[in-house]
C-alpha positions in Angstrom: 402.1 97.0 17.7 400.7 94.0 19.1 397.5 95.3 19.3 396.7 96.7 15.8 398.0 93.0 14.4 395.3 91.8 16.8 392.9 94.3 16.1 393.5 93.6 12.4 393.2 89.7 12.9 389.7 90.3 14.6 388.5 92.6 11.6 389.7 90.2 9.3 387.8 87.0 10.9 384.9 89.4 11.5 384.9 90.1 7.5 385.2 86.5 6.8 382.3 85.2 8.9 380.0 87.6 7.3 380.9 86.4 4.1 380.4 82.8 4.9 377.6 83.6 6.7 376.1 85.3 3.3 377.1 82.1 1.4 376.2 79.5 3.8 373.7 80.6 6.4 374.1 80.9 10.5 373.9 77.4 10.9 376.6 75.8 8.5 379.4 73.8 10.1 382.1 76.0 8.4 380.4 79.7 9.5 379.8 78.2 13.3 383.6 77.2 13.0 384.8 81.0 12.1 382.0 82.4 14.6 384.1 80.3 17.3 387.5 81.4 15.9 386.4 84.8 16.1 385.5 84.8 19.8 388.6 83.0 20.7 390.8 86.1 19.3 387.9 88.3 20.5 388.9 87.0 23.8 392.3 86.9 23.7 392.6 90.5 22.5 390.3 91.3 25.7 392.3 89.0 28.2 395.7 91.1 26.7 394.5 94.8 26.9 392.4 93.9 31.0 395.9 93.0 32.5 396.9 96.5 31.2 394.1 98.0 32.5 394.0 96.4 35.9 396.0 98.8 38.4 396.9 97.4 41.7 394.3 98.1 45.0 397.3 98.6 47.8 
């Protein structure tokens, strides 16, 4: 569950960027704002589903 409400967070911050992007440009306060948003759930999403992934050596 958790996942697909992150999943769906990171589609819907993707979708936003490329709209402010289209509005604003790459280099507008607002869009560089969402761009950092966007990696900060990008990365959290990736942190969460590693520690899943990681299986003990011994």
């Amino acid at each position: 569950m958790y996942t697909d409400v992150m999943l769906q967070r990171i589609e819907d911050a993707r979708q936003l960027l490329y709209q402010m992007e289209q509005q604003y440009g790459l280099r507008h306060p607002r869009v560089l704002k969402q761009s950092m948003e966007l990696d900060e759930l990008l990365n959290r999403y990736y942190r969460s589903t590693y520690r899943k992934n990681v299986k003990p050596i011994a």
